[in-house]
C-alpha positions in Angstrom: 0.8 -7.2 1.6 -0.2 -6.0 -1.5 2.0 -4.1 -4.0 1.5 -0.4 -5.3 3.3 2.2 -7.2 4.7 5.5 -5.9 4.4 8.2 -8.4 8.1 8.5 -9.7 7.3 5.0 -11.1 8.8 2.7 -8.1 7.1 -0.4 -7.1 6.3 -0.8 -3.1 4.3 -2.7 -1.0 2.4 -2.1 1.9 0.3 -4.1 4.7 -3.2 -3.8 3.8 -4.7 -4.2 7.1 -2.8 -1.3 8.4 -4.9 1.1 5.8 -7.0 3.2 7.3 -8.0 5.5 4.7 -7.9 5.5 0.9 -8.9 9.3 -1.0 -8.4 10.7 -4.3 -7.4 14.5 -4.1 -6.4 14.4 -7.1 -3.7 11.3 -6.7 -4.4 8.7 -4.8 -3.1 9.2 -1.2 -3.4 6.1 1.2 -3.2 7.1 5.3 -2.2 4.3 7.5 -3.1 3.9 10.9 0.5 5.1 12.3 0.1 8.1 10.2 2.4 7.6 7.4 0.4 9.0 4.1 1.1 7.5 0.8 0.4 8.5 -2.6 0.4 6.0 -5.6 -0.5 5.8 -8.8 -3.3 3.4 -8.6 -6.6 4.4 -8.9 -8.3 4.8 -5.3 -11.1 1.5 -6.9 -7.7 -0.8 -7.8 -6.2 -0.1 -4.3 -9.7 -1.3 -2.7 -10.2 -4.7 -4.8 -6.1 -5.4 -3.6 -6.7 -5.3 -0.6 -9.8 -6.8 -0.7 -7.9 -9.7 -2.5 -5.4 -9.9 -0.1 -8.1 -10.1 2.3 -9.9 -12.9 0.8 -6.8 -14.4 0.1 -5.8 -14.6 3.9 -8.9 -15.5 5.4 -9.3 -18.3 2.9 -9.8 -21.6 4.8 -7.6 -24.4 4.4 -8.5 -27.0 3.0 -6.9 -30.6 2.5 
């Protein structure tokens, strides 16, 4: 999950690996694979490296 910001100013968060499309037109609207559009406040670039994060982050191995 990584968190955003709608545009009224409200924090959210949304599953990363159900993104299926980030664009800039001129806010940045996120389209997820059920549909559902979403437009935050982040730049489109920021939205990337979070999920890229979280990506990393999950796939991280574990280590003792």
């Amino acid at each position: 999950m990584i968190q955003l910001t709608r545009l009224n100013g409200q924090p959210f968060v949304v599953n990363a690996e159900k993104i299926r499309t980030v664009e800039t037109i001129p806010d940045t609207m996120i389209c997820c694979e059920d549909g559902e559009r979403l437009i935050v406040k982040e730049e489109m670039t920021e939205v990337i490296r979070r999920a890229i994060d979280y990506a990393r982050l999950i796939r991280k191995p574990v280590t003792e």
